[in-house]
C-alpha positions in Angstrom: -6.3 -5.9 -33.9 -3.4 -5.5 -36.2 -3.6 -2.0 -35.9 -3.9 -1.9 -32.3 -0.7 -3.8 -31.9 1.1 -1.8 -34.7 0.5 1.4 -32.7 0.9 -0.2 -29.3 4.4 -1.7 -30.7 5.2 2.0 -32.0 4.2 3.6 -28.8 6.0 1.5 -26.8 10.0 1.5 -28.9 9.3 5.4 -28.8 10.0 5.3 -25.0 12.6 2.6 -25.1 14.6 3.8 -27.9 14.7 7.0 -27.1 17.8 8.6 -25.7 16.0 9.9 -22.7 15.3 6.3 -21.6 18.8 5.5 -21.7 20.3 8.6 -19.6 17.7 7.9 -17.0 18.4 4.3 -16.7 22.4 5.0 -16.9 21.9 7.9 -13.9 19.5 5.4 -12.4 21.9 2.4 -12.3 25.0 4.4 -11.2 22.9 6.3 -8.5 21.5 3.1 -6.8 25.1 1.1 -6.9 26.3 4.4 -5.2 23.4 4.4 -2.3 24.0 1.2 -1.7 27.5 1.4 -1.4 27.9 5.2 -0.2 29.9 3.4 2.6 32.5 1.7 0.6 33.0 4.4 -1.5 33.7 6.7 1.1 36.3 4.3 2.4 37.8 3.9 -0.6 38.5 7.3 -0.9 40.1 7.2 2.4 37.5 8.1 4.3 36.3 6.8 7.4 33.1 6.0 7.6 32.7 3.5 10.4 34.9 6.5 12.6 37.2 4.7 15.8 36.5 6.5 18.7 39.9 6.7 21.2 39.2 6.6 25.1 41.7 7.5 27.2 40.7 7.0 31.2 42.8 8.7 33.5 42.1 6.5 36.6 42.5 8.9 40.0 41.2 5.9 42.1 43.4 3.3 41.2 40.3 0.8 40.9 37.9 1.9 38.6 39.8 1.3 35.4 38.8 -2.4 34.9 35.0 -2.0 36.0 34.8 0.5 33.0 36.8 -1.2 30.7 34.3 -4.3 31.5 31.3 -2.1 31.3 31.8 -0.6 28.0 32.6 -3.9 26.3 29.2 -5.3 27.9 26.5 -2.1 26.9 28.7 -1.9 23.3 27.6 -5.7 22.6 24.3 -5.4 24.9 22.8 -2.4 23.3 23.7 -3.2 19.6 25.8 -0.1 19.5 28.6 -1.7 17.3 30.7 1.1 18.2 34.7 0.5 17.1 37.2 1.9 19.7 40.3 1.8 21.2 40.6 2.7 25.6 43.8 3.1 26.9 44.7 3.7 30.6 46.6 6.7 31.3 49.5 6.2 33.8 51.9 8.9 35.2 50.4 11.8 33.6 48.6 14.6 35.0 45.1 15.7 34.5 46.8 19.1 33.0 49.3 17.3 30.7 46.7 14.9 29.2 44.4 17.8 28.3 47.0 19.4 26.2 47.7 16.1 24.8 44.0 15.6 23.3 43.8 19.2 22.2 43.8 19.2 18.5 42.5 15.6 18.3 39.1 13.6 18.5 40.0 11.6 21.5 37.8 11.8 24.5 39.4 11.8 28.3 37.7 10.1 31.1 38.8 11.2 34.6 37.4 9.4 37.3 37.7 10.2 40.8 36.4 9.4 44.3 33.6 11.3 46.5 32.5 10.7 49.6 29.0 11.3 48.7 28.9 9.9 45.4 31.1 7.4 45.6 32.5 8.0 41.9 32.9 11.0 40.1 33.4 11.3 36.8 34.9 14.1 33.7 34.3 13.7 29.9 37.1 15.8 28.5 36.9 16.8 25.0 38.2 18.7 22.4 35.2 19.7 20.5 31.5 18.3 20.6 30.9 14.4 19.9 28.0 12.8 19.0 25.0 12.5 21.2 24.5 9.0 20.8 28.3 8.3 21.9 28.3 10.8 24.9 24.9 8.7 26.1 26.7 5.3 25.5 29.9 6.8 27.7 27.6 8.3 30.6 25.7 5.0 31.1 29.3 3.1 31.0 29.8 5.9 33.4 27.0 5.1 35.5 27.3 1.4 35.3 30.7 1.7 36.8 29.4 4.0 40.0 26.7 1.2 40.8 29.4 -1.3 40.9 31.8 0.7 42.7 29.5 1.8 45.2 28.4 -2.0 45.8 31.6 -3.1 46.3 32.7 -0.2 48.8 29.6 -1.1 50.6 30.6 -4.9 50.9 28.3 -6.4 49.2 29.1 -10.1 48.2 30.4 -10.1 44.5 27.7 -12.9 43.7 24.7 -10.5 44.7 26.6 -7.3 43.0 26.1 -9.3 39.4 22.2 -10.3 40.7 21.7 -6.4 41.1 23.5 -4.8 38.3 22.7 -7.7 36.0 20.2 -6.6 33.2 16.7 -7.5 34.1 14.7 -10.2 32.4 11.0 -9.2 31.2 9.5 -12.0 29.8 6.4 -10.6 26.9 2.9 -11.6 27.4 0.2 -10.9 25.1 -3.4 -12.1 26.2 -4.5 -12.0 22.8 -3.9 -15.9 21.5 -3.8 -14.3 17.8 -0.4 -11.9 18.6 2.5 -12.5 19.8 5.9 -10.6 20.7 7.5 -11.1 17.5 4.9 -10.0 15.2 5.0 -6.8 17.7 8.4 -5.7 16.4 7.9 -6.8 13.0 4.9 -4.1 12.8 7.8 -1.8 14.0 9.8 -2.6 11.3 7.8 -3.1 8.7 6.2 0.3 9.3 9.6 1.9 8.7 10.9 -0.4 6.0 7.4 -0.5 3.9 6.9 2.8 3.3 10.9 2.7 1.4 10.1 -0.3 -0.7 6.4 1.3 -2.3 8.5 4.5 -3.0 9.3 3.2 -5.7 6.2 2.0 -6.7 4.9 5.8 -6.0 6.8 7.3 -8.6 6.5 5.3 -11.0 2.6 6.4 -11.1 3.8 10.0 -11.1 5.5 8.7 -14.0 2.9 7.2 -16.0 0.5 9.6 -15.4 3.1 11.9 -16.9 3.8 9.9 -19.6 0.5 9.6 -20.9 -0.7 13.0 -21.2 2.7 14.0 -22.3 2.3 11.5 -25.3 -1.6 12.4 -26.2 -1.3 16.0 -26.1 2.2 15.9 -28.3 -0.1 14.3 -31.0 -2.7 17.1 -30.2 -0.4 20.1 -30.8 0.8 18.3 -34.2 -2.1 17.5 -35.6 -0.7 14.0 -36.1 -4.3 13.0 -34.1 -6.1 13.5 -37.1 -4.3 11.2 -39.2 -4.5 8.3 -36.8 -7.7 8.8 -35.8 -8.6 8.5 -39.6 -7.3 5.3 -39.5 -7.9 3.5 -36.6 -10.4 4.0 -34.0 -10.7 6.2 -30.9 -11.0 2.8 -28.7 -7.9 1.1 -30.3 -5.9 4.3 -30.1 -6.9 4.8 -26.3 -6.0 1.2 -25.3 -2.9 1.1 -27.6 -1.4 4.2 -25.1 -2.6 2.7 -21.9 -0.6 -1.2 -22.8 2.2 0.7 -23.8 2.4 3.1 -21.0 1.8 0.0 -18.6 4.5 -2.2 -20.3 6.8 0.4 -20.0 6.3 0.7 -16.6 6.5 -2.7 -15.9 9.6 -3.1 -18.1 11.2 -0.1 -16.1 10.2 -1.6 -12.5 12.1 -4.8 -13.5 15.2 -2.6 -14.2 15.3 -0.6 -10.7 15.3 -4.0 -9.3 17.6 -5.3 -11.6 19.8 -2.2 -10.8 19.4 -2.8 -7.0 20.6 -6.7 -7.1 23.5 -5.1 -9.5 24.3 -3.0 -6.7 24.3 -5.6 -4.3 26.2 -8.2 -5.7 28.9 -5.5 -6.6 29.0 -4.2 -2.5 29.7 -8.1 -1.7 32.9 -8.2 -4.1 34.4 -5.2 -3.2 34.8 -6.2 0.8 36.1 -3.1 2.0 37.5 -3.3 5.1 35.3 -1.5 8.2 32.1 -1.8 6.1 29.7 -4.5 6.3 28.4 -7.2 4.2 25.5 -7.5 2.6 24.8 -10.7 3.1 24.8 -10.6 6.7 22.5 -7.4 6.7 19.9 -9.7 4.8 20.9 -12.9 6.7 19.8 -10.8 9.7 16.7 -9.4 8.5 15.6 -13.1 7.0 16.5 -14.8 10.8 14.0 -11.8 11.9 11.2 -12.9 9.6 11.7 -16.3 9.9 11.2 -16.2 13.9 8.6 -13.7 13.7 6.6 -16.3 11.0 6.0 -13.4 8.5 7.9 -15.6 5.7 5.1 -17.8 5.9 3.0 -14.8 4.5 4.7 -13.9 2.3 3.2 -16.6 0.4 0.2 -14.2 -0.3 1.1 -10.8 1.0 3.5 -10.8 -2.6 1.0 -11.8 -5.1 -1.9 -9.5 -3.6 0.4 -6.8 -3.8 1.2 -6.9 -6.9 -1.8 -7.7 -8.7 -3.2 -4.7 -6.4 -0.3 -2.7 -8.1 -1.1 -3.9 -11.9 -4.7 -2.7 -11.2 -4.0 0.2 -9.9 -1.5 0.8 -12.8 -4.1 0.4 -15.1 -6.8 2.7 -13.1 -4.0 6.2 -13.5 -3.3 5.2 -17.2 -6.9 4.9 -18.0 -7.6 8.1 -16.2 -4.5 9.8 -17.3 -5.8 9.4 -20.6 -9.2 10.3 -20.3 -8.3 13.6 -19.3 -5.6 14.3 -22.1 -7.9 13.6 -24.8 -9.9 16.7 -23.3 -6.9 18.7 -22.9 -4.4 21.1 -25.9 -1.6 21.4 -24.4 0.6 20.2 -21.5 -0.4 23.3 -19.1 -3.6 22.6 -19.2 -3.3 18.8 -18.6 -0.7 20.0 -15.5 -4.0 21.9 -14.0 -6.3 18.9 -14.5 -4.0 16.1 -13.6 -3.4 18.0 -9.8 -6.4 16.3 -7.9 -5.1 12.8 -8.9 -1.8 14.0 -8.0 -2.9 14.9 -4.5 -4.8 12.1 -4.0 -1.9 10.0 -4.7 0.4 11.9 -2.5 -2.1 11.1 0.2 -2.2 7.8 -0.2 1.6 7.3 0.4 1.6 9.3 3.4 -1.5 7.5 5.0 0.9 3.9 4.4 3.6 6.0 5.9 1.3 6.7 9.4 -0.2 3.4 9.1 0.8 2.1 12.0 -0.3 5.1 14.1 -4.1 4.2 12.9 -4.2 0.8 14.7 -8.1 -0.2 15.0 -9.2 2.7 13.1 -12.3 2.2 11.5 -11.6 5.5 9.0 -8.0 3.7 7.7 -9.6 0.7 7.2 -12.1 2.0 4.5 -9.6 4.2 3.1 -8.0 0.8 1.8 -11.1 0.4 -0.2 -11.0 3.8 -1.9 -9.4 3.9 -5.6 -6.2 5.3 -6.0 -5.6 5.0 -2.2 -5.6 1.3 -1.9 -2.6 0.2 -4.2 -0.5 2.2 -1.6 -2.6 1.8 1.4 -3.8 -1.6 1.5 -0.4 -3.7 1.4 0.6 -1.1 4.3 -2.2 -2.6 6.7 -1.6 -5.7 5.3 1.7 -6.2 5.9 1.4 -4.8 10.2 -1.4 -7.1 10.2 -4.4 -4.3 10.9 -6.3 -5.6 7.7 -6.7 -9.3 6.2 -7.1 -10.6 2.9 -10.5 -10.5 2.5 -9.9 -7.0 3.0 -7.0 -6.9 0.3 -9.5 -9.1 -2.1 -12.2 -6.3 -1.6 -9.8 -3.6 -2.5 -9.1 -5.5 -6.1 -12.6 -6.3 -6.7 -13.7 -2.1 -6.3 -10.6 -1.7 -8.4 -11.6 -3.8 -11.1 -15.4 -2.4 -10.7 -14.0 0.9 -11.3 -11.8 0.3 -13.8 -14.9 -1.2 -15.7 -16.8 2.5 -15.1 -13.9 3.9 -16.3 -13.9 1.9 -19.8 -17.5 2.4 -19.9 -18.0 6.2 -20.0 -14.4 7.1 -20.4 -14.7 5.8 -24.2 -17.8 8.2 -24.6 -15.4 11.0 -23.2 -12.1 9.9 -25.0 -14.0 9.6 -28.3 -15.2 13.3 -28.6 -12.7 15.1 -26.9 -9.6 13.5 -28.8 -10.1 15.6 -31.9 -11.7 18.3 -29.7 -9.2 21.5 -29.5 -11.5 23.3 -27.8 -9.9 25.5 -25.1 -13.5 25.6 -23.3 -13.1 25.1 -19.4 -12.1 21.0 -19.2 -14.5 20.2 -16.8 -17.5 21.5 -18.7 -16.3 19.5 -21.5 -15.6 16.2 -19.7 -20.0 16.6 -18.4 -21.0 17.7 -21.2 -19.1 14.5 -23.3 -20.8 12.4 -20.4 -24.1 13.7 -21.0 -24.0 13.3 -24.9 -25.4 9.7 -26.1 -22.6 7.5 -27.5 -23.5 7.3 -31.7 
């Protein structure tokens, strides 16, 4: 056991002292405070990031002006659009002199006329393009103020204009006693945000895969394997790379979310003006989850996760190393290493889609699967299409097959780690399966 530790301990400070560790984690820490506050920056610098859109209406029928003035103010709030702008009505200038005026310039001029058949008319008079989203929020101002025009040319009383053109109430019913309307949008939302927050969690297995075979075959190509092989044993030397590798991952997931509550706390001092807080965002979000009742699982949707994550952790490392041991050199372990890789890759794009697979019997078995479940299964937990039984299930095959993979990948990591054989792998990891265990 001493010797265990002594290498784990050694394995371990070579990573964290090494000056690689600390350019990563500086580049990390720097680019995280600088995605989260990309806004703030750019404001700093004098840029405009939050851009104020100028309306000028040029009002031909002398009673429009207000109705759009009302209307815009009304969709901005009512559709969430948070645009900032400024509308000015243009008096005692021509529809010639005011286009020269905005030549040059971002400012967008509204002309609205009468028609006989229409009612209202309108022109959007720019400069160059503008965003799509912002010509769609003018043309349904646009529109809004034709409805209410045309209402009140047609005398209608004022009290049934606002009944008509008022925004109509739809009141969501779900005959299903076990849903409700406000886990409905959080699967929405948590289908977009989840797949973000396990990216993380995705790379780091990239990572330790990397790591591991990285580490096994240096040893290899140096012959160094020999000598600690001759003094400790294949099964201490195996598990000594697999804690360190895991600790080191561990230790660096801590840090990226150190580094992102860095980054937070450091957008809510600096306040620049015409970007928003932080706190707000996540006071929003929370007042989301609160209603919705998902806080209430997060109770167990955060431990199953994670110990999902830890297992799943320890199911790459153990295989990472397995195949190292048979491998010489770092090409070869880049050829062997590819089927995990994909099979990894697929897992993050099936929690991606998860949504998409609502009922499917397929996705739901897939959550079982090795490899696939540590991405997969918090996915469907978390939109509600699997339960925890189903998340339990995933960690007891996980731990099953972590157990197979002690069992016979000793046999296999015992003769191939002094093997340097440059055989075909595969043959060698059979045939090491095959050969009785001394």
């Amino acid at each position: 056991m001493h010797k265990f530790w002594f290498l784990t301990a050694t394995s371990f400070q070579k990573k964290v002292k090494s000056k690689w560790f600390l350019v990563v984690n500086i580049v990390l820490l720097v680019a995280i405070i600088g995605i989260v506050n990309i806004d703030s920056i750019i404001k700093a610098f004098g840029g405009d990031f939050n851009d104020t859109y100028e309306i000028l209406v040029l009002d031909e029928t002398k009673e429009a002006y207000d109705s759009f003035e009302r209307n815009i103010e009304t969709l901005n709030t009512a559709l969430d659009m948070d645009y900032t702008y400024t509308i000015q009505e243009v008096q005692e200038k021509s529809r010639e002199e005011m286009e020269k005026e905005i030549q040059g310039t971002d400012k967008v001029l509204i002309v609205l006329e009468n028609s006989p058949e229409e009612y209202l008319t309108a022109s959007m008079i720019s400069d160059s393009y503008i965003d799509t989203m912002y010509y769609q929020f003018l043309y349904q101002t646009l529109s809004s103020t034709k409805t209410e025009i045309a209402f009140r040319k047609t005398n209608i009383d004022p009290v049934e204009l606002e009944k008509v053109t008022s925004n109509i109430s739809v009141e969501r019913i779900l005959l299903n006693e076990n849903q409700n309307s406000e886990e409905e949008n959080m699967g929405m939302i948590m289908g977009t945000v989840f797949p973000t927050v396990i990216l993380p969690f995705f790379i780091l297995v990239i990572f330790l895969v990397q790591m591991i075979g990285a580490e096994i075959n240096e040893e290899k190509q140096t012959r160094s394997m020999e000598v600690i092989i001759s003094n400790v044993s294949p099964k201490a030397h195996f598990f000594s790379k697999v804690v360190a590798a895991n600790g080191f991952v561990l230790l660096q997931s801590f840090l990226l979310i150190l580094y992102a509550g860095i980054a937070l706390f450091i957008r809510n001092q600096l306040g620049v003006e015409g970007t928003s807080s932080i706190t707000a965002e996540f006071s929003n979000i929370w007042n989301l989850l609160v209603i919705s009742g998902f806080t209430e699982k997060l109770i167990y949707i955060l431990p199953l996760t994670l110990i999902l994550m830890i297992l799943s952790f320890l199911t790459y490392s153990l295989v990472a190393g397995i195949l190292a041991s048979m491998t010489v050199s770092m090409e070869d372990y880049q050829q062997i290493q590819s089927p995990i890789m994909m099979i990894c890759l697929v897992g993050y794009y099936l929690a991606i889609m998860a949504g998409v697979f609502h009922g499917s019997i397929l996705i739901r078995i897939l959550s079982y699967v090795p490899f696939l479940s540590c991405l997969l299964s918090p996915a469907l937990l978390v939109i509600g299409q699997i339960g925890v039984v189903d998340v339990l299930i995933s960690c007891i095959i996980l731990c099953i097959f972590n157990y197979f993979l002690i069992r016979y990948g000793l046999k296999i990591y015992k003769i191939g780690i002094l093997n340097y054989s440059t055989d075909k792998i595969w043959k060698k990891v059979f045939q090491a399966v095959k050969m009785k265990e001394e």
